[in-house]
Every structure is written in C-alpha cells, then in structure tokens.
KOLSE-712377 format. One record per residue (C-alpha): residue in three letters; x, y, z. Coordinates in steps of 0.2 Angstrom, whole numbers. Last residue first. Layout:
N
<r 'ALA',<X,Y,Z>> ...
***
This chain:
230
<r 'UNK',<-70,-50,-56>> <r 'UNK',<-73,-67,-67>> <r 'UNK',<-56,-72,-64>> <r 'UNK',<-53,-69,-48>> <r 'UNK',<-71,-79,-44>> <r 'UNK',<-64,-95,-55>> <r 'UNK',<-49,-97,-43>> <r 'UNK',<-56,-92,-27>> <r 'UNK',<-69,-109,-34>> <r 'UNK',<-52,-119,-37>> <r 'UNK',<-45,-117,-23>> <r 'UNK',<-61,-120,-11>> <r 'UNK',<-69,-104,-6>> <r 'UNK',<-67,-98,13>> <r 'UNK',<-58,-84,11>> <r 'UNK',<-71,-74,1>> <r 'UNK',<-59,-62,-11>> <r 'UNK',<-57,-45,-4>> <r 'UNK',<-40,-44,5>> <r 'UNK',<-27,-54,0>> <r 'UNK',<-35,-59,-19>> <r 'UNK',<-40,-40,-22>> <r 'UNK',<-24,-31,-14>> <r 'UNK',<-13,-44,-26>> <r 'UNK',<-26,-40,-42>> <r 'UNK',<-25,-23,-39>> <r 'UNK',<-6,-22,-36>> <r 'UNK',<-3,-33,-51>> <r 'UNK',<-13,-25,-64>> <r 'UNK',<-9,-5,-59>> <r 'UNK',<9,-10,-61>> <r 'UNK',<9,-16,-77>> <r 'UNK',<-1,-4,-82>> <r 'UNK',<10,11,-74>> <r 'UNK',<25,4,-81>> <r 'UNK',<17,2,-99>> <r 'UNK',<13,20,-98>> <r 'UNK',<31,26,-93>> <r 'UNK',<37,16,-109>> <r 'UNK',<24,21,-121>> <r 'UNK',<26,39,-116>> <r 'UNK',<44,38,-115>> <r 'UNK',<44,29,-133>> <r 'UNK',<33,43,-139>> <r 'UNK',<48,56,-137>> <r 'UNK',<57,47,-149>> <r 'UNK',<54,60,-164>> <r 'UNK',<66,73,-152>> <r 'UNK',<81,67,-159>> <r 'UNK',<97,62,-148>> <r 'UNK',<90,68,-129>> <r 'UNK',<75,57,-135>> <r 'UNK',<86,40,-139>> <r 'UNK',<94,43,-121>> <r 'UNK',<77,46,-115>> <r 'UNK',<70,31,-125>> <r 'UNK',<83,20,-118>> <r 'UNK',<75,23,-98>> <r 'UNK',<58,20,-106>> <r 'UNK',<61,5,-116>> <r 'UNK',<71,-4,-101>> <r 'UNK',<60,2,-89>> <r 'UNK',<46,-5,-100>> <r 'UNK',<55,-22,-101>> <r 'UNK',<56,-23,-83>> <r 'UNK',<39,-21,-80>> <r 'UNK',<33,-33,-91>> <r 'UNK',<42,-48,-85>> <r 'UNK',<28,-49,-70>> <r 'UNK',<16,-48,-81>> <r 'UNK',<21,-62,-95>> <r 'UNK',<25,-74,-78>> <r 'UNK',<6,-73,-74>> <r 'UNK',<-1,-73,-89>> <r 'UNK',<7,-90,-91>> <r 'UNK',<2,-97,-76>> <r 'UNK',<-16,-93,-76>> <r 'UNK',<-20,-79,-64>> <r 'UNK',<-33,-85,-48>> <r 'UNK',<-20,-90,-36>> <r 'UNK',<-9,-76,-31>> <r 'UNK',<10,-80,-26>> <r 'UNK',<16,-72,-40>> <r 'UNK',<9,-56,-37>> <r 'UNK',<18,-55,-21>> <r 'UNK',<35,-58,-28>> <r 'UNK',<30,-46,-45>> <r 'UNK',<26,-33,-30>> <r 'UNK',<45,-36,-22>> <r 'UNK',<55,-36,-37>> <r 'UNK',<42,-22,-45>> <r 'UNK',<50,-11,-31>> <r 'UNK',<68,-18,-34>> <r 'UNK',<69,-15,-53>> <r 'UNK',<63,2,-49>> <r 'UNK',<75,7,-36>> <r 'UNK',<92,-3,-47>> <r 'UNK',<86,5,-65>> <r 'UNK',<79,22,-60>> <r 'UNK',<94,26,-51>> <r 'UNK',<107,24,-63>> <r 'UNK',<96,30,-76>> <r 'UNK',<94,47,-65>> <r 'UNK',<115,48,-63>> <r 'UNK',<119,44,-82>> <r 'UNK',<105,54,-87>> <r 'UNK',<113,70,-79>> <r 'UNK',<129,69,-86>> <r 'UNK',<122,68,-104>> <r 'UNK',<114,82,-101>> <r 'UNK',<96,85,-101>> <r 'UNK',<89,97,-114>> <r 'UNK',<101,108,-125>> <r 'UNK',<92,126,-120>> <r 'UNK',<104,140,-127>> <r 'UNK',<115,148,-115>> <r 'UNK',<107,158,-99>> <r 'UNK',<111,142,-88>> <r 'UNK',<129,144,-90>> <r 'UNK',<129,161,-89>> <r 'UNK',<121,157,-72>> <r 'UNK',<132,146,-67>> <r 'UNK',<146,157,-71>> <r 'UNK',<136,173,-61>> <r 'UNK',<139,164,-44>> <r 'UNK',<125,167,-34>> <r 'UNK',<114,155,-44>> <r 'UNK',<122,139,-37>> <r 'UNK',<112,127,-47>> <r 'UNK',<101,117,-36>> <r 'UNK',<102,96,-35>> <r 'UNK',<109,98,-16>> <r 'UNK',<104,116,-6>> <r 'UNK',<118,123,-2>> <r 'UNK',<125,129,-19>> <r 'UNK',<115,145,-18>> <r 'UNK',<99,142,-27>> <r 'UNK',<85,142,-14>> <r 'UNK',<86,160,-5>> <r 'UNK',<99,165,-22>> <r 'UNK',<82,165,-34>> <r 'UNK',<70,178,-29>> <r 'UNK',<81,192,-21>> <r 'UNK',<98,189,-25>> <r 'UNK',<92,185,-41>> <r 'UNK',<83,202,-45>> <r 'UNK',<98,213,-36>> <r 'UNK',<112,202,-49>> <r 'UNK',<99,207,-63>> <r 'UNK',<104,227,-63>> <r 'UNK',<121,232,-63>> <r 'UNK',<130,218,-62>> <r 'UNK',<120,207,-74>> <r 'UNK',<122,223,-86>> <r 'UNK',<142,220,-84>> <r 'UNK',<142,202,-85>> <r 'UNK',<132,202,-103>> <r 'UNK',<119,189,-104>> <r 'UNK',<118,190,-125>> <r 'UNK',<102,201,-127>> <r 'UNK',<91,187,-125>> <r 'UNK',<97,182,-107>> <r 'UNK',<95,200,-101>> <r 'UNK',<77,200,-110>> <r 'UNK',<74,186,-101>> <r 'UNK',<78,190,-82>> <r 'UNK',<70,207,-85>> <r 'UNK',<54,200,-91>> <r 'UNK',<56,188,-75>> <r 'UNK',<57,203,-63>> <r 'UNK',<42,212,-71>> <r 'UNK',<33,196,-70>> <r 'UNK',<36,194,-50>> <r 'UNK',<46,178,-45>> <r 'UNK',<44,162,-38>> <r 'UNK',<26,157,-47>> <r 'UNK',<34,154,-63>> <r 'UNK',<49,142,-59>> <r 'UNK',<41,129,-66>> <r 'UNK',<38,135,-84>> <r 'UNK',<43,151,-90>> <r 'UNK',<54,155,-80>> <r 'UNK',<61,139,-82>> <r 'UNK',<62,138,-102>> <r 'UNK',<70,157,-100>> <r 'UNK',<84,149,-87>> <r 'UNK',<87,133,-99>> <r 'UNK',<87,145,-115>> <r 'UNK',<79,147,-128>> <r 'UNK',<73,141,-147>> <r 'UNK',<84,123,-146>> <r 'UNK',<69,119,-134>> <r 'UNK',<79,105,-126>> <r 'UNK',<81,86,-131>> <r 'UNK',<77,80,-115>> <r 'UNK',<65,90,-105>> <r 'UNK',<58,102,-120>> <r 'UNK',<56,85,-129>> <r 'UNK',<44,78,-115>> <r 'UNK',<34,92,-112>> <r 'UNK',<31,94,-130>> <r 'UNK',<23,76,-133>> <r 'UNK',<14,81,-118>> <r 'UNK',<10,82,-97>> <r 'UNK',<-1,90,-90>> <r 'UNK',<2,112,-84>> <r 'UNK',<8,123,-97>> <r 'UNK',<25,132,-95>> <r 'UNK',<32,118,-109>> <r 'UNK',<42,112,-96>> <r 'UNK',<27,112,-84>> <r 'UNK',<24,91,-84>> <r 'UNK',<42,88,-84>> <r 'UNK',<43,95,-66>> <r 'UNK',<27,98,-58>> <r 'UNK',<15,82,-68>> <r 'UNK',<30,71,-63>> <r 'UNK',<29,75,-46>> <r 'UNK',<11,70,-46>> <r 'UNK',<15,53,-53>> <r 'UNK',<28,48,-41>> <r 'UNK',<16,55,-28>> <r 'UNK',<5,41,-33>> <r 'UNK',<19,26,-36>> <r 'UNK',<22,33,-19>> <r 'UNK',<5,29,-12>> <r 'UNK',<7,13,-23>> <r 'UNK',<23,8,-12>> <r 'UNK',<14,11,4>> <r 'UNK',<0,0,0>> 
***
C-alpha cells in the first residue's frame, strides 16, 4: 500500500517538473522533448521561467531575467541590474547549499544556464538512469514476488506480467537517451512510462483484491474461478 501511495506521488511529481516544461500544466509530446532534447529556441533559465519556476518571481522581474538572457547575458548589465533580482527571488533556494540546485549566486552558473536550451545532459542521465534502474527494478521485485503468489491468474499470464515491468523500464529509460538524440522518440517515453503504470496497476489490484477482498473460505479452485470473473 505504501509503495502505490508513492507510485501516486511519483505521478504528481511528474506532472510539476516535466509536466510544466512547456509552461503549461499535464504532461505532452512537448513536455517531453523540451526535457530531454531541449527547446533549441531558448534558454534553460527562459524555459524555467517560464515553466516551473513561474510562481517564484514577479513578471516584471522575470521580463527582466529574459530580455538580459536574449540580449547575450552580458556580465556587466547582470551587475548592474539582474544580480539585485536573483539575490532576491532566486539565491534564497539556489545558492549551492541546497543539493540538486544550481548555485545561482555565482554569475558562471548562471551564464551557463542563460545559454541556449540543450535538454538534459548527458551527465545527468547517467546519474537518473542509474537510479531508475536498481530502485525500480527492486520495487516491482517485491510486488512481481507478491503477485506471483496469487492464485486465480493462469500461469502464463502470470510470468508475462511480472516480466513486463522490466522491459518497460528498459524501453523507457533507452528512450530518454534516444529522445536527448532526436526529439521523434519522445513517444517511446510515453509508451514506456505507460506500460510501467499498467503493469503495475494489474498486479497491485489483483494482489490487494485476492489478499483482502476475495471470500476466504472458497475452495482453490472456486477463489480461482471468482478472480477471474472479477
């Protein structure tokens, strides 16, 4: 139960990163390019303004932000007057402190922020495949051990869904790499992240249903016929 509660909140926080890349909230086709291929039009620092970074500043001060950035991001007009707008929206949250957050009180990481919008880095990938591959393969290690125990699932559908899982991740942590590449692949996350979900929506409802709601007191093969029917 917990596990799908995070499964849950996994979703949400999903919906407030990738899902505002495009500065519209739900996720797209868009959403998905802009976060690992890039909007090749702008800058990482306009796309976030724009996007989930919104809500942190006043307009005025993000119009600022931009045009500076559009008009090459000179030091010496950052100096003057955009240094005073980051110190006072941006540096609270992005001064090298907090860990995952640009250091936005030196101007170097800033310029590098203000150049044009290449997506994810290679770097980055690296370290979020890495994770995605040993804590997901563990979680549906754990709910595919469960599932396998049910009763009423015939053998082979059984096996196909607890392979499943793992297949998807492989397609969706390759499609990210293929998507940082060309921006057509951007449908394989989709299909990938979707086939997840599925796969893990079947199990977890036909596990909760079988340990908890099916009558106990049927014979084998009677539990056996009800799961199947439900």
């Amino acid at each position: 139960m917990v596990i799908a509660i995070g499964y849950g909140m996994a979703m949400v926080q999903i919906l407030f990163t990738h899902g505002m890349a495009d500065g519209k909230f739900g996720l797209s086709i868009e959403d998905i390019v802009y976060s690992y291929y890039g909007n090749r039009s702008g800058s990482p620092l306009e796309g976030k303004l724009n996007g989930s970074m919104k809500a942190n500043a006043p307009d005025e001060s993000r119009f600022k932000i931009i045009q500076w950035v559009r008009d090459g991001a000179d030091k010496l007009q950052y100096e003057k007057a955009i240094k005073p707008i980051f110190e006072a929206n941006c540096i609270p949250c992005h001064n090298g402190g907090t860990s995952g957050l640009p250091d936005f009180s030196r101007f170097e990481t800033v310029e590098k922020y203000a150049r044009q919008d290449q997506g994810a880095t290679f770097a980055s990938l690296t370290r979020v495949s890495h994770i995605h591959l040993f804590g997901i393969a563990f979680i549906f290690m754990f709910v595919g051990l469960i599932f396998s125990l049910v009763s009423g699932v015939p053998v082979k559908l059984k096996a196909a869904a607890v392979v499943m899982p793992y297949v998807f991740l492989l397609m969706d942590i390759a499609s990210w790499w293929l998507t940082k590449l060309n921006p057509h692949f951007a449908l394989l996350v989709v299909i990938g992240g979707s086939g997840l979900a599925m796969a893990f929506v079947f199990m977890w409802v036909i596990s909760m249903y079988e340990m908890w709601l099916l009558p106990r007191h049927l014979p084998f093969a009677d539990r056996r016929d009800a799961l199947r029917r439900a």
